[in-house]
C-alpha positions as CSV (number, residue, x, y, z in Angstrom):
1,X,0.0,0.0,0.0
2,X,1.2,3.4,-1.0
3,X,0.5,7.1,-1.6
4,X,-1.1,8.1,-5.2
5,X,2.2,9.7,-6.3
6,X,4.3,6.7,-5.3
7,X,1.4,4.4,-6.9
8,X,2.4,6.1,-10.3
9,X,5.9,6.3,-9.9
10,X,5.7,2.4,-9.4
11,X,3.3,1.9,-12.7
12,X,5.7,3.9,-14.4
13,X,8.4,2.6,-14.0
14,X,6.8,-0.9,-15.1
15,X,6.1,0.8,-18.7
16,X,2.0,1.8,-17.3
17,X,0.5,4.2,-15.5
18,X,-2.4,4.4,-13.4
19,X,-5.4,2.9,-14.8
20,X,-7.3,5.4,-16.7
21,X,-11.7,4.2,-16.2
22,X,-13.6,6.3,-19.4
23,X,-16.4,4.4,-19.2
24,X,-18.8,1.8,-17.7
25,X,-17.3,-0.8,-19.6
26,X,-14.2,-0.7,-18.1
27,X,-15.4,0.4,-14.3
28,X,-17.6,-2.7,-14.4
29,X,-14.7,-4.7,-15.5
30,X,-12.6,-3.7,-13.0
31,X,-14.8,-4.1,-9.9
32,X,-15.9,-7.9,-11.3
33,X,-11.6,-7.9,-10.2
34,X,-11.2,-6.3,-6.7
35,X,-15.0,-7.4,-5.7
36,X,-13.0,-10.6,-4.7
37,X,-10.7,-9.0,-2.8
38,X,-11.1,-7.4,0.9
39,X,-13.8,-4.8,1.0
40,X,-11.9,-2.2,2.8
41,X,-9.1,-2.3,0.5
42,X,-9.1,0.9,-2.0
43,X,-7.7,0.9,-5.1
44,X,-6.2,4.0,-6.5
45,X,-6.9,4.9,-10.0
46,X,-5.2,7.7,-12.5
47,X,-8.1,10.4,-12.0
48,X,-7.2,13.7,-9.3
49,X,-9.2,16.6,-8.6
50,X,-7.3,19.3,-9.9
51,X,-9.1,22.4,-7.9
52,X,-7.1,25.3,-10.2
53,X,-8.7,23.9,-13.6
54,X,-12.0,23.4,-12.2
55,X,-12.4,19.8,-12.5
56,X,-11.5,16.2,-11.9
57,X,-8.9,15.5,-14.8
58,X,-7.0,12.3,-15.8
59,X,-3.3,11.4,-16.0
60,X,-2.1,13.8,-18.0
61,X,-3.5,16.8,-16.3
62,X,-5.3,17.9,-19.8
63,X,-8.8,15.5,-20.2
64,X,-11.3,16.3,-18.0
65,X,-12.9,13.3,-17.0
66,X,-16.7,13.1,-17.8
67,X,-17.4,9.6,-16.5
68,X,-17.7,9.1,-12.8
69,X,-19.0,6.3,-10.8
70,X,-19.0,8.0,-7.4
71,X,-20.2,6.4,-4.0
72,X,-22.7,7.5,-1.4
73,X,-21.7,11.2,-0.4
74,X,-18.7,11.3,-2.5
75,X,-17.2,13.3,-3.9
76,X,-16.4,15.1,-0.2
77,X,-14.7,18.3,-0.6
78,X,-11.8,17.4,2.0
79,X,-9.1,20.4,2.1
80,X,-6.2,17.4,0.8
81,X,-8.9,14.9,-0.8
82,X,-8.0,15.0,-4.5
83,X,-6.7,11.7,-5.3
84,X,-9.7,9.3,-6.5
85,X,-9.7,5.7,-5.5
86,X,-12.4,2.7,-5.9
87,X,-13.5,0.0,-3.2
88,X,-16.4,-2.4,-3.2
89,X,-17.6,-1.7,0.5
90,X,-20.6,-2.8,1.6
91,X,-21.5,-4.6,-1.9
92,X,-21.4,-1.3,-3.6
93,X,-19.1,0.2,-6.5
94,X,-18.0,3.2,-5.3
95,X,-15.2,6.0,-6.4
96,X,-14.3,8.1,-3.4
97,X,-11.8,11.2,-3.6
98,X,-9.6,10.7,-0.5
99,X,-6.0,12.2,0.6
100,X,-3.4,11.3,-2.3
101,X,-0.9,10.6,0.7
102,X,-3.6,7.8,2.3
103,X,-2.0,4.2,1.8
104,X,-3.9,2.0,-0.8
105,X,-3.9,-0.5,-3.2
106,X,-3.1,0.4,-6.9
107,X,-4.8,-0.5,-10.6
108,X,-2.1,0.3,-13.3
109,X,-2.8,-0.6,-16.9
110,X,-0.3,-0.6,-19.6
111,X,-0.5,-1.0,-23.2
112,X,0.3,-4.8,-24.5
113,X,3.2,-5.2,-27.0
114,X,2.0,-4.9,-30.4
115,X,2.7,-6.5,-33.6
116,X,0.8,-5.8,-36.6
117,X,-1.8,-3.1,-34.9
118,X,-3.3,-5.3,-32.6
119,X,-2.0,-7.7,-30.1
120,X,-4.6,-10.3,-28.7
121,X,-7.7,-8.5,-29.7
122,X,-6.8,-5.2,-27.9
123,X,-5.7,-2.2,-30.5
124,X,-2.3,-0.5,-30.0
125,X,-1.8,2.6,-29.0
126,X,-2.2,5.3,-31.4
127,X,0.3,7.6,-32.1
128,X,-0.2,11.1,-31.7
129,X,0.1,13.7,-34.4
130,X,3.0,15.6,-35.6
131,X,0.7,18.7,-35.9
132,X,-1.4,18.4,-32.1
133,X,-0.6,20.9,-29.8
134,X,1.4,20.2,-26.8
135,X,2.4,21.7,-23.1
136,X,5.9,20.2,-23.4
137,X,5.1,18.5,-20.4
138,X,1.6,16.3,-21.1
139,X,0.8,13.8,-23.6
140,X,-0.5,15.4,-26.5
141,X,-3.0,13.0,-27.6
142,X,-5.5,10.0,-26.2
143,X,-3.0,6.9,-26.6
144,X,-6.7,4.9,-27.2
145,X,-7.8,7.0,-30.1
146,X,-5.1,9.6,-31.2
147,X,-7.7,12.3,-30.5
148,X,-5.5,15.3,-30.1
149,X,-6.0,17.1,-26.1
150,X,-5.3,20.6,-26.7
151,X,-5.9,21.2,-30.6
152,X,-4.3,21.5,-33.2
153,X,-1.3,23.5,-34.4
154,X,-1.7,26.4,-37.2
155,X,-2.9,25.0,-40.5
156,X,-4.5,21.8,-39.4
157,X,-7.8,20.9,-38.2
158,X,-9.6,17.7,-37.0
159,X,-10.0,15.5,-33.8
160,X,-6.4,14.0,-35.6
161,X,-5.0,17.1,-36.8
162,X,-4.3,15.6,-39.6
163,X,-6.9,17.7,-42.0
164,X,-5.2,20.6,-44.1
165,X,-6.9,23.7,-42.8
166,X,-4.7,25.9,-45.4
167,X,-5.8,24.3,-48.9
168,X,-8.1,26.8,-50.4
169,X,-9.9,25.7,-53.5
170,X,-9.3,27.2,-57.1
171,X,-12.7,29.0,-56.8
172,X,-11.8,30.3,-53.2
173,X,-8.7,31.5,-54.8
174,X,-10.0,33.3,-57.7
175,X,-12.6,34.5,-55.5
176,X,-10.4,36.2,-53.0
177,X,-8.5,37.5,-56.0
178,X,-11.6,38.6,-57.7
179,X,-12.9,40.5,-54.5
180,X,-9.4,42.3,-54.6
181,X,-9.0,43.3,-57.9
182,X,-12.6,44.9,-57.5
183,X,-11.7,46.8,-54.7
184,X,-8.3,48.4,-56.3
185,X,-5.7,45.9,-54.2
186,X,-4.2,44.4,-57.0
């Protein structure tokens, strides 16, 4: 049992990370897991509250999470609860935001080795576009889907960033060079 920074240090350094839950499917997967285990033990997963951006974000500090799967009276506003773990207590699925320096269990997931684009059913992680934007200090796209996080750079447009937002069409062209020649520019 650990603290939520030494949780993710230790995922890390395996070649994971904290497990990342976007959706029933996976929360639901992951509690058929630890329902076998002791019911007081919590399980720390890779979501925080992050008070400054207004929001409970995921790993990388740029998706805002818009699944939850909270318990009874959760999430508490605690001054130092901002590190979210899941338990089965009392039968119950439950997230609960608790002190990142409490002692708990961990959940990391990490990405199979792949061969070919897929690796025993489950798809490789995508790259991320030359042309998304980054922090320089976040990933700059969803490893699941390649959706870029913060947008893209100058030019380029998309959920990929891979569409030319620059190419103008011949009749754009000559329409932008017709509306200037009318109005004495050229």
């Amino acid at each position: 049992m650990t603290s939520w920074e030494h949780a993710r240090t230790v995922c890390q350094s395996e070649g994971g990370d904290l497990v990342t839950i976007l959706n029933e499917s996976v929360n639901s997967f992951l509690y058929e897991k630890i329902k076998t285990k002791n019911p007081a033990d919590a399980f720390w997963v890779g979501l925080k509250y992050k008070g400054n951006r207004g929001g409970f974000f995921w790993l990388d500090y740029i998706s805002q999470a818009s699944f939850f799967a909270w318990g009874p009276n959760q999430p508490n506003r605690g001054a130092q609860a901002n590190c979210i773990s899941i338990n089965y207590y009392d039968r119950i699925e439950s997230w609960r935001n608790n002190d990142c320096r409490k002692r708990s269990k961990f959940i990391c997931e990490k990405f199979a080795d792949c061969i070919g684009g897929t690796y025993q059913g489950m798809l490789c992680p995508k790259s991320c576009s030359p042309n998304c934007k980054g922090d320089g200090h976040s990933a700059k796209c969803d490893p699941r889907t390649g959706d870029c996080f913060l947008d893209c750079n100058d030019g380029y447009k998309g959920a990929l960033c891979t569409e030319d937002n620059m190419a103008l069409t011949v009749t754009e062209v000559q329409a932008h060079i017709g509306q200037e020649t009318r109005q004495g520019m050229i």
